[in-house]
N, C-alpha and C positions, 0 to 999 in steps of 0.2 A: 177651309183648311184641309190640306189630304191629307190622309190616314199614314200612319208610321210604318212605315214598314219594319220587319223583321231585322232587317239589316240595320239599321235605324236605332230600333232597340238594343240590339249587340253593342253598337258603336257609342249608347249613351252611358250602358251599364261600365262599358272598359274605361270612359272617359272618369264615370265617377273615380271609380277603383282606381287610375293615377291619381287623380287629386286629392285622395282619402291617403293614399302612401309617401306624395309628395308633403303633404299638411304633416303626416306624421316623423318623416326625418326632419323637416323644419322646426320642430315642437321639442325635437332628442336636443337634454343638453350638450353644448359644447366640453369635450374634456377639457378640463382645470390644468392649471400649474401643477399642480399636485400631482395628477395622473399622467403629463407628461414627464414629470422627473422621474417617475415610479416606471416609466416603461423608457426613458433615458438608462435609469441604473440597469433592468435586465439587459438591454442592449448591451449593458459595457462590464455585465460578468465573466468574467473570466472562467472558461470552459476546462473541465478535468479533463485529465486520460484518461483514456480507454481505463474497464474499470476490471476485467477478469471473467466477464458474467460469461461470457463464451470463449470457444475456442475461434471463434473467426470476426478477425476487426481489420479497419482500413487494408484489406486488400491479402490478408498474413492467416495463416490458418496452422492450427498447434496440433499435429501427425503424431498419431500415439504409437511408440514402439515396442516399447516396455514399461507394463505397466505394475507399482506395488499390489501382489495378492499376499501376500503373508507382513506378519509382523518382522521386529528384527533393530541388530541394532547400526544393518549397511544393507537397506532394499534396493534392488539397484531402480532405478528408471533410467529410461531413453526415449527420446520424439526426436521430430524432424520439426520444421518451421518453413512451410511451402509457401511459395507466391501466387496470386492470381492464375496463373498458368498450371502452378501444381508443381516448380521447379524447387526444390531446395534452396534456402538462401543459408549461406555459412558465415556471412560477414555484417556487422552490423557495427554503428557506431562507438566511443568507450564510454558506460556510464558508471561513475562511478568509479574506476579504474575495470571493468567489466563489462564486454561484451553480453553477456548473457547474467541475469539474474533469476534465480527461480525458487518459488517459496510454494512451503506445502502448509495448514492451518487445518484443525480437524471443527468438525463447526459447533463446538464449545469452547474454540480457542485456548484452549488448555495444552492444546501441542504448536508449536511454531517452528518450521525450518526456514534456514535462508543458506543455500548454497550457489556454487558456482560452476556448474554444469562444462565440461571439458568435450570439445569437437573432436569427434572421430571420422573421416572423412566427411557426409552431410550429414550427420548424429549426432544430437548430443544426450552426451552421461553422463549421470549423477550418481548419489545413492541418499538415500531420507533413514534416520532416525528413528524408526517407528515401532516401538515398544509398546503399544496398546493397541484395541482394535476400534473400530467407527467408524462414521463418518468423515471423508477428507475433502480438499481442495488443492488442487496443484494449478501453480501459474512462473508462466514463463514470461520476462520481462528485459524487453528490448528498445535500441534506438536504429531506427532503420538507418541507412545511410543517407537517403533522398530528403531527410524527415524535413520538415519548413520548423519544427519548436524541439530542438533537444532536450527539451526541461520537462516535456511528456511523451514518455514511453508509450509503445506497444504495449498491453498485457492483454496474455492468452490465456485463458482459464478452460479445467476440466477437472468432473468429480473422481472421484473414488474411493472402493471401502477396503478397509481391512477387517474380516472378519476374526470374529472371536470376541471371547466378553471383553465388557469396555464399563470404565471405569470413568463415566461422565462427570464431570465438574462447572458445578453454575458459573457463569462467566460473573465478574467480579464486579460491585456496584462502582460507580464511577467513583475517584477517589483522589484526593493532593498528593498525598505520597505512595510509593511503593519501596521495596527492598526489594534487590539483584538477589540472586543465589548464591552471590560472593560477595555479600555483607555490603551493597552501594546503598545509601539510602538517594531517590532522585526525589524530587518535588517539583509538583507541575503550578508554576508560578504566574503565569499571565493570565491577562484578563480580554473578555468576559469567560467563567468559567465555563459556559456551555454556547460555541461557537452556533455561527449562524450559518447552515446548510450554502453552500456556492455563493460565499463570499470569504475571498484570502484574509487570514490570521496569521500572526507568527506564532506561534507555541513555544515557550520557555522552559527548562527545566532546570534547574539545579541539583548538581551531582554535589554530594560529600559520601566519602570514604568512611571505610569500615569503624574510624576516630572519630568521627564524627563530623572531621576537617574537610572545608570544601575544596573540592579539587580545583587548583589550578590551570592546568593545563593536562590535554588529553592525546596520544598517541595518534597517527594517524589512522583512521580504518578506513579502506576502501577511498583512501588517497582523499578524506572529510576528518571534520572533527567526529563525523560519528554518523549512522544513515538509521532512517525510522520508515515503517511502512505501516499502512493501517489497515484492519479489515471490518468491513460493515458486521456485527455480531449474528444476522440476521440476514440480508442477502445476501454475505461471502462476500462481496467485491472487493476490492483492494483498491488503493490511492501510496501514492508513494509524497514525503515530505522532501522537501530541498533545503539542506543544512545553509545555515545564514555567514557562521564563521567560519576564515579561511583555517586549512587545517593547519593547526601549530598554534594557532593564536593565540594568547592567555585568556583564559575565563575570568567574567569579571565576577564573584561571589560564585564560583561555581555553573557559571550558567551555561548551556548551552541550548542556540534557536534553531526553530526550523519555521521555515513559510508554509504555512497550508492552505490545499482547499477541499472540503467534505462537498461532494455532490448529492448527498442523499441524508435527510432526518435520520435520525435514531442514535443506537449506541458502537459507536468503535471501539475495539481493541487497538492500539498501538503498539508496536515492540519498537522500540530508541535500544541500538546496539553501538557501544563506543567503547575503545582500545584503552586501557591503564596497567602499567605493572607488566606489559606481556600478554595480556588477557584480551578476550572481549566479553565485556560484561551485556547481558539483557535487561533491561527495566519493561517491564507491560503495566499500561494505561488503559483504563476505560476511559472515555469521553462522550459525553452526550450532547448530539448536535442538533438544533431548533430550526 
């Protein structure tokens, strides 16, 4: 018998080691029914927009021009909204009856604006609300024109503070009802009450009047029965809801829906803003998402 060579050994030790790796994928159980429906459903969740955490998303970048440094009760702000290039874009889809959306939230949620920013050649202006000092967030919210889903925006997010004392308020445990500042009582009526992270929910609310009577029917705003936007209480992101009923429709007991989807656990603030009287009333929700 001749002796092994070197080479020999090499080529017995590798052969082991396939058949020790081969044995052992043949050994791994086969995934279940089970686990393939459970990576069916991720496949077929339905993806949020863009969520605020930055200023630069799909291709869009949010140019600070003017930024709030004092309090006040008309700060003004201005940016730009450049392209890949770095070119100003001034035109963008209408959502909502609005080209441009843009909301400011201080991150105790205790402050919320939603205004609608006016083009000045490639500028746009606003001015924010802002009678306290803190911590803030500004997000500019758009539909491109190219876009392939008008049903999710662009949002461009960026910090800022206002200095001076600040007068923080715990954000509010999650809860069925709330009252408006002008006497609405809403109630958040669907189920399950604490939604599941990236999977669509309708959200239900019921409005009644300062009487106590459920409202019927509600004003148009922003060409809806009424627009809701949410913010993570905790990372700041933002998500926008899509109102279910055409606007004008009659409420059935008051009710009015919106389709959502929460991309991230924890606690949202919600502000639901709907037209009655002349008015536009606010309602804020916590909601806690699993």
């Amino acid at each position: 018998m001749r002796k092994l060579r070197f080479t020999d050994w090499v080529f017995a030790v590798v052969a082991a080691a396939v058949m020790v790796a081969a044995a052992f994928v043949l050994a791994r159980p086969t995934p279940g029914p089970a686990h393939s429906a459970h990576q069916r459903a991720v496949d077929m969740t339905p993806a949020a927009h863009s969520d605020g955490l930055s200023e630069v998303e799909n291709g869009y970048r949010l140019e600070r021009v003017t930024m709030p440094t004092t309090r006040g009760p008309a700060v003004p702000v201005a940016f730009r909204i450049l392209d890949g290039s770095g070119t100003p874009v001034t035109r963008f889809l209408d959502n909502q009856t609005k080209q441009m959306h843009f909301f400011a939230v201080r991150d105790d949620m205790h402050v919320f604006e939603h205004v609608h920013p006016a083009l000045d050649g490639d500028t746009w202006h606003t001015a924010l609300e802002l009678t306290d000092g803190g911590a803030y967030r500004m997000f500019a919210e758009f539909v491109p024109l190219d876009t392939k889903d008008a049903r999710h925006p662009v949002v461009l997010g960026v910090p800022f503070s206002v200095p001076g004392d600040t007068t923080l308020v715990p954000v509010p445990a999650p809860a069925a009802d709330t009252v408006t500042g002008t006497g609405f009582t809403v109630s958040r009526v669907d189920e399950p009450v604490q939604p599941a992270a990236m999977r669509p929910q309708v959200l239900r609310f019921a409005i009644h009047g300062p009487d106590g009577a459920p409202i019927r029917s509600l004003e148009p705003h922003l060409g809806a029965n009424g627009h809701m936007t949410g913010f993570h209480t905790m990372l700041l992101s933002a998500t926008h809801q899509h109102p279910l009923e055409p606007a004008g429709a009659p409420l059935a007991n008051g009710e009015l829906s919106f389709q959502a989807v929460f991309a991230d656990r924890g606690e949202y603030r919600l502000f639901l803003e709907f037209a009655h009287g002349g008015k536009v009333h606010t309602a804020a929700f916590t909601v806690a998402v699993t």
